[in-house]
N, C-alpha and C positions, 0 to 999 in steps of 0.2 A: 110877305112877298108873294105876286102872283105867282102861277104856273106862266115858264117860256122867258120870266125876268131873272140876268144874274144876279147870283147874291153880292151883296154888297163887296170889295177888297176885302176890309176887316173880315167879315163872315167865313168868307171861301180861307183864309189862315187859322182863322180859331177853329176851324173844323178839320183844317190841315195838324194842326198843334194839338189836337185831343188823339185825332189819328194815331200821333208818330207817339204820344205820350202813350196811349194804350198799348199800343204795337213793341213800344220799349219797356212797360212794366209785364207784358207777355214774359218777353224774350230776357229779361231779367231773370221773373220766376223761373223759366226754365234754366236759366244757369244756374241759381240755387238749389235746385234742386240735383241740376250733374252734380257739386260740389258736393252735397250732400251724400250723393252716391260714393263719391273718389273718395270721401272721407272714410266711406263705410269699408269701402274694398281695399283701404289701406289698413285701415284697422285687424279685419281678417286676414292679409298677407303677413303683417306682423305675429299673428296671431302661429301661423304656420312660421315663420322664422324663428320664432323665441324656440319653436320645438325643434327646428334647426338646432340653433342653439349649443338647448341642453345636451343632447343628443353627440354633438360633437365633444362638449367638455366632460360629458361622462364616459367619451371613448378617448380623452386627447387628442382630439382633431383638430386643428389648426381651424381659427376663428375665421378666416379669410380662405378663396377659393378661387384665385387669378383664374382656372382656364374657364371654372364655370361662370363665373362674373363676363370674363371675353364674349362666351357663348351665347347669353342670354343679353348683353348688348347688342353682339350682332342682330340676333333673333327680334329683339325690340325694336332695332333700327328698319330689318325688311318690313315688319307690322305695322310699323310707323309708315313708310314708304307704301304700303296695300291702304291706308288708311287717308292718306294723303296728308300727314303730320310730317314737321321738319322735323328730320332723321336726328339731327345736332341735337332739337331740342328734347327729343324722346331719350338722345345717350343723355342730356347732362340730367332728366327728372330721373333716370335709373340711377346713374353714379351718386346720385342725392342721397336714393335710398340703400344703396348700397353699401354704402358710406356709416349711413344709421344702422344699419343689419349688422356690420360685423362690431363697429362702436357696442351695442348688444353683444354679441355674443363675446367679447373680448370681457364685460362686465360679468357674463357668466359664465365663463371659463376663470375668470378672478373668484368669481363665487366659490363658484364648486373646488378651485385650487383651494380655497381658503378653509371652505367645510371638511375636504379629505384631511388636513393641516393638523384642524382642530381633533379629529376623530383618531390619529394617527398620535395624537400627544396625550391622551385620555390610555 
């Protein structure tokens, strides 16, 4: 093709089509890689709950924590809104986890009820 002649129809798409396909294996990688990250940052919040936890079953603290569950929805929900994430959708990914945190700690307050049990009949 000279200089000053358009490219062909076909041409000026295949080069539209390589575009949008780079431009989407970009923007893919980089959602892999958020994912990658949310994975990691769940794993470490977890990490801090289990100490939750134990902590509660070895003082008999109730596995569950209505005002502070309340609190840190709300609190997610303004961060969500500073962030510009639907509010709704940031309460129901916390109630998710929230949900799994005390599901935990209920298994380890069964734990430890069950180890004092064992050590109490010895």
């Amino acid at each position: 093709m000279s200089e000053g002649t358009a490219p062909a129809v076909g041409d000026a798409t295949s080069v539209a089509d390589q575009a949008a396909r780079e431009r989407l294996r970009y923007l893919r990688g980089s959602i892999d890689n958020l994912d990658a990250a949310l994975v990691h940052l769940l794993a470490e919040r977890f990490k801090c709950t289990q100490q939750v936890g134990e902590l509660k079953a070895r003082h008999s603290l109730p596995p569950a924590d209505p005002a502070r569950e309340a609190a840190q929805i709300e609190r997610l929900r303004r961060l969500a809104e500073d962030a510009r994430l639907d509010p709704a959708f940031a309460e129901k990914f916390l109630n998710f986890i929230i949900d799994e945190v005390v599901r935990h700690h209920r298994a380890i307050a069964d734990r430890t009820n069950g180890e004092e049990t064992a050590h109490d009949a010895v």
